[in-house]
C-alpha positions in Angstrom: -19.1 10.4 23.8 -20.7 7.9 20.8 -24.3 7.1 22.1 -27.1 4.7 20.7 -30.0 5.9 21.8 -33.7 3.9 22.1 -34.6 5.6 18.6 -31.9 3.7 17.3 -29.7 7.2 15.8 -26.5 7.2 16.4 -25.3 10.3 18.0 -21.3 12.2 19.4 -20.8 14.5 21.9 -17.8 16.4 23.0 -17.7 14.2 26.3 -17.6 17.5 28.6 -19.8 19.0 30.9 -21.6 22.5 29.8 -21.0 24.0 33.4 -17.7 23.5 34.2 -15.7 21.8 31.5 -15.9 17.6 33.8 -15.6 15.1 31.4 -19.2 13.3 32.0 -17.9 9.6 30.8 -14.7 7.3 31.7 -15.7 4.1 29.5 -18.7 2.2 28.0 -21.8 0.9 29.0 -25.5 1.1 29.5 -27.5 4.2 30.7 -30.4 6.4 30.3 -28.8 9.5 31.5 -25.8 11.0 31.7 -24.9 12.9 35.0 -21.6 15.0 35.3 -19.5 13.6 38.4 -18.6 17.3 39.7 -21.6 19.0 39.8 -24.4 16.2 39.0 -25.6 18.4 35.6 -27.1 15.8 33.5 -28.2 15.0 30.3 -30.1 12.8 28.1 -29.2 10.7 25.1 -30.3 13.4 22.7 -27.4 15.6 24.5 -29.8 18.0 26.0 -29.1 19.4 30.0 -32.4 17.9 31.5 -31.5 18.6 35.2 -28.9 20.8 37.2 -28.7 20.7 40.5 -29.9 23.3 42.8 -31.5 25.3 39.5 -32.6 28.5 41.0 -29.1 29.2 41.6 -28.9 30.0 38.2 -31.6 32.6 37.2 -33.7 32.1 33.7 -30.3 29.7 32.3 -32.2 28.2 29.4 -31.4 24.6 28.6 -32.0 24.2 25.6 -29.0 26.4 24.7 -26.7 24.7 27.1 -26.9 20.9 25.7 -23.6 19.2 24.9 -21.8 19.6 22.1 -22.4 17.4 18.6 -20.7 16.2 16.3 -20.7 14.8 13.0 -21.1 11.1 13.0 -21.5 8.2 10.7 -21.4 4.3 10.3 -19.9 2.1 8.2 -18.3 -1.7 8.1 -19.4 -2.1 11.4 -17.4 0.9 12.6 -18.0 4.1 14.7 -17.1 7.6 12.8 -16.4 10.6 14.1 -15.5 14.5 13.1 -13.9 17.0 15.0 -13.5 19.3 12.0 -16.1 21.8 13.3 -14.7 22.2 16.7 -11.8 24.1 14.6 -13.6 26.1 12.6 -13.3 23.5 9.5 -16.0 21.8 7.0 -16.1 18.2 7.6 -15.5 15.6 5.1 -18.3 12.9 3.9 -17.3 9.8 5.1 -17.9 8.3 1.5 -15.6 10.5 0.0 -13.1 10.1 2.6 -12.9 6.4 2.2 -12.3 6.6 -1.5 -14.5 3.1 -2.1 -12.4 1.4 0.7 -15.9 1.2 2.9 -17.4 -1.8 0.6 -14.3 -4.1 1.3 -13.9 -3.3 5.0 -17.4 -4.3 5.0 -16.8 -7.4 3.6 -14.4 -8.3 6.9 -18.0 -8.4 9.2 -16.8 -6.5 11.8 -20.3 -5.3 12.4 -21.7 -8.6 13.2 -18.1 -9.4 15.6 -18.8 -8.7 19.5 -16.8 -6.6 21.7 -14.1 -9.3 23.9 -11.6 -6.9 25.2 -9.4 -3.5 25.3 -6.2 -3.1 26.0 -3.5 0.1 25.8 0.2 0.0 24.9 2.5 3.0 25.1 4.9 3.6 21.7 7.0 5.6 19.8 6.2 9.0 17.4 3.0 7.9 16.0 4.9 8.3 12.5 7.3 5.6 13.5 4.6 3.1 15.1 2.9 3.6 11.9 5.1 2.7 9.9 5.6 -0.5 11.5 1.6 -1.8 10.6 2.2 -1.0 6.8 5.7 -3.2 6.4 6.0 -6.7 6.0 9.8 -6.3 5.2 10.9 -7.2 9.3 8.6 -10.1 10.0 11.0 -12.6 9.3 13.9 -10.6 11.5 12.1 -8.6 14.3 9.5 -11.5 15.6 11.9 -14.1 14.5 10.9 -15.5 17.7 7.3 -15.0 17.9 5.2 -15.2 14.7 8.1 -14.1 11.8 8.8 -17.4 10.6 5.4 -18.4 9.4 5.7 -15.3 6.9 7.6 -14.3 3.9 9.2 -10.9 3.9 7.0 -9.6 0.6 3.9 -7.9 0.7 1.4 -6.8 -1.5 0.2 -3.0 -1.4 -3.5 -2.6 -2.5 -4.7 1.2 -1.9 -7.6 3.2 -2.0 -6.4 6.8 -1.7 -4.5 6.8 1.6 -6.1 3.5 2.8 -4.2 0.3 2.6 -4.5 -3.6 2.5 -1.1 -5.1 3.0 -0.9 -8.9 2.3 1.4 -11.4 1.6 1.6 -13.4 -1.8 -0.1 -16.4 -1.5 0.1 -18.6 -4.4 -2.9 -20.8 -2.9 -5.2 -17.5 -3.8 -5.0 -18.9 -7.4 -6.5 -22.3 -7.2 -9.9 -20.2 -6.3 -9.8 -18.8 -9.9 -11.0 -22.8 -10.3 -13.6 -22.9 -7.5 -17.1 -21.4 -7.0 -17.2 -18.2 -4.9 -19.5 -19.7 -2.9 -16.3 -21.9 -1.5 -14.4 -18.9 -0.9 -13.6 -18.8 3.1 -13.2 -15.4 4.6 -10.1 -16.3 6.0 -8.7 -16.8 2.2 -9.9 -13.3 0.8 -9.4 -11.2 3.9 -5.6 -11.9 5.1 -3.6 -9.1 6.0 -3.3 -5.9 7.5 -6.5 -3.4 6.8 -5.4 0.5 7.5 -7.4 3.6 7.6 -5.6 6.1 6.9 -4.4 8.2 9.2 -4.2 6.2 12.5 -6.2 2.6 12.1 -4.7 -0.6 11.8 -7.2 -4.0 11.5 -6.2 -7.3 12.0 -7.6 -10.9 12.0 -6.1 -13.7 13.9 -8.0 -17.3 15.3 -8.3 -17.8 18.5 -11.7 -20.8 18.6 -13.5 -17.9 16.5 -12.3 -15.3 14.1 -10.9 -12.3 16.4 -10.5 -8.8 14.8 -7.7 -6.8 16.9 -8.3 -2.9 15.9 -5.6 -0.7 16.7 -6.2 2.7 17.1 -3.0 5.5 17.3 -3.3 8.2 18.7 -0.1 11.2 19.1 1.3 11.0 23.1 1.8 14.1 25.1 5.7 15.0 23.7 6.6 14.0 19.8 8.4 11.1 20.7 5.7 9.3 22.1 2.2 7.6 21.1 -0.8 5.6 23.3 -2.4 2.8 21.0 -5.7 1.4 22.1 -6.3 -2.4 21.0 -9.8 -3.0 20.7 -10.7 -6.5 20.1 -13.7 -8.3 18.8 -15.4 -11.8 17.8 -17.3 -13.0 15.5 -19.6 -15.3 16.8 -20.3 -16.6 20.1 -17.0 -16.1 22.0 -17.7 -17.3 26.0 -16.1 -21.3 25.0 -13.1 -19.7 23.9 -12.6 -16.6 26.1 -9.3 -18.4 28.0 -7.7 -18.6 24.1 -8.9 -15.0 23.1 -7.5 -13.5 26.3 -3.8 -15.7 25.6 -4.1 -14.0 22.3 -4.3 -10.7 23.5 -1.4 -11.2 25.8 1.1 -12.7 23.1 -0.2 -9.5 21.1 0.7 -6.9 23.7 4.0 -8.2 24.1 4.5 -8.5 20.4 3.6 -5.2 19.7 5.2 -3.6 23.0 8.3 -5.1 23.4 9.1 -6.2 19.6 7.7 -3.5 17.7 7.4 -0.5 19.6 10.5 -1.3 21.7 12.6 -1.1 18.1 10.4 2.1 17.2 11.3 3.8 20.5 15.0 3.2 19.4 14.7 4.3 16.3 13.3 7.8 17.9 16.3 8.4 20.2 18.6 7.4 17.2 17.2 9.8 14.6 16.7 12.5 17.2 20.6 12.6 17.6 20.7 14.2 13.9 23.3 11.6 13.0 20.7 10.7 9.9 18.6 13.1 8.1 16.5 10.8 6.1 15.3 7.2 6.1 14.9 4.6 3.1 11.7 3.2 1.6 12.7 0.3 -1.0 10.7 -1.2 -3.6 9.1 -3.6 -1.0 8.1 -1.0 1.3 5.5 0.7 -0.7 3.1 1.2 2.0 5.6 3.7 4.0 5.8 5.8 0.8 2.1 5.6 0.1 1.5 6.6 3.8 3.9 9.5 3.8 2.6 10.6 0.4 -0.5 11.1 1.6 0.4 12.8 5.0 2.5 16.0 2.9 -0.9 16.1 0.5 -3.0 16.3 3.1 -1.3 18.5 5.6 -0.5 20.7 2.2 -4.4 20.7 1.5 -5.7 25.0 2.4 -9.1 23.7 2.8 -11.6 20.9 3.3 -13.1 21.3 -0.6 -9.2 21.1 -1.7 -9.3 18.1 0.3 -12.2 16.2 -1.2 -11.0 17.2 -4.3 -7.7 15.0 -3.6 -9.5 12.3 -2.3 -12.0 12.3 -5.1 -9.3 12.0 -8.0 -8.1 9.0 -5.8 -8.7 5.7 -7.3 -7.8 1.7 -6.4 -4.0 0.6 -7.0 -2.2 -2.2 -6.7 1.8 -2.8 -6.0 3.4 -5.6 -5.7 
């Protein structure tokens, strides 16, 4: 539960109740207070119980002691961060250190000046395998060969900052602005292609009247073979003239993603799960899979969260064509 209160700070709860375990929020919006929908046990935007119903019942309970449960929380490009580290007993990591210097460029993408246009969910593979997908350029040509894979190349280039990625395409245009002032640079021409966070974040930037950000967000489904992405979506500028465009481009993304890319990833699931193949290949032109996986066996291999910063601190900006 991400809340902004009228102090302006910037606080996360564990969305659930401290009486009974009721999740106190299904989606977003405005409110002072938030009141639990089993038992009516509310609190405030600082996560403090301010009221339960039929008190007495409860003896000397002190409130203060039965507020919800925070968590570490910090901003940066426009975007929301949370921890769940100390719900598992673990340190958590600065955010800083965790993006390896990737914040300043994200932030260059003005996502936190774009407005919130629309959410949409798509069921998918392992998350591994859906993954995958967001970091190779390799099958746009072949799998959307009917959709959008004939307006690119099948080359990319790999920019990281420790387990964050760019993924772009080589554009020879990008080297007529060597010639130009920077104050000629569009956004559009320095921000192309496919922003990760590492583990689970993929950003994208399409046109739809105004500059529209689609932000997928993975997350592992209830068995191994399965994942729920959320597409969050948001424009820059003033988006009500173009709202009929923005919503056909959220459409002809669903489908692109559900029935092209996932619909192959699901495939490949039931295929490897049959043991016929042991392994999968990465070539030269797929760095971004072996970047990704890289950093998944460091990380998993890390004992502790100062091992961790440590590998993410020795991390610095590279480049792969």
């Amino acid at each position: 539960l991400i809340v902004r209160s009228g102090d302006g700070v910037l606080r996360a709860f564990v969305n659930t109740c401290s009486h009974r375990g009721a999740q106190l929020v299904d989606g977003d919006g405005v409110a002072r207070r938030f009141t639990c929908p089993y038992h009516a046990w509310s609190y405030d935007g600082e996560g403090s119980l301010v009221g339960i119903l039929d008190r007495a019942d409860f003896g000397d309970i002190d409130l203060s002691c039965n507020g919800l449960t925070q968590l570490t929380c910090d901003e940066r490009a426009g975007i929301v961060w949370v921890s769940v580290a100390s719900l598992n007993g673990h340190a958590d990591v600065d955010i800083d250190t965790w993006l390896c210097g990737y914040g300043e460029y994200l932030d260059a993408l003005g996502i936190g000046d774009a407005r919130f246009v629309g959410r949409q969910s798509v069921d998918g593979p392992n998350w591994k395998l859906a993954y995958d997908g967001y970091l190779d350029f390799y099958h746009l040509p072949i799998l959307h060969k009917n959709t959008f894979g004939p307006d690119y190349g099948n080359k990319a280039i790999y920019d990281a900052w420790g387990p964050h990625q760019r993924v772009s395409s080589p554009d020879h245009r990008l080297a007529e602005l060597a010639e130009t002032s920077e104050d000629d640079w569009t956004l559009r021409q320095i921000t192309s292609g496919i922003w990760t966070i590492f583990p689970h974040i993929s950003i994208a930037r399409f046109d739809a009247g105004v500059p529209l950000f689609m932000i997928s967000q993975l997350l592992p489904g209830t068995t191994p073979d399965s994942s729920r992405t959320t597409q969050t979506f948001l424009a820059s500028g003033d988006p009500t003239p173009h709202m009929e465009l923005i919503e056909k481009q959220m459409a002809f993304l669903l489908h692109v993603v559900r029935d092209e890319d996932y619909a192959t990833g699901i495939k490949i699931g039931q295929a490897l799960a049959t043991g016929a193949k042991d392994n999968v290949k990465f070539g030269r032109n797929e760095a971004g899979g072996q970047q990704f996986h890289g950093w998944v066996e460091s990380i998993t291999g890390a004992e502790c969260s100062e091992d961790l910063a440590a590998l993410l601190g020795a991390a610095a900006h590279t480049s792969q064509s």
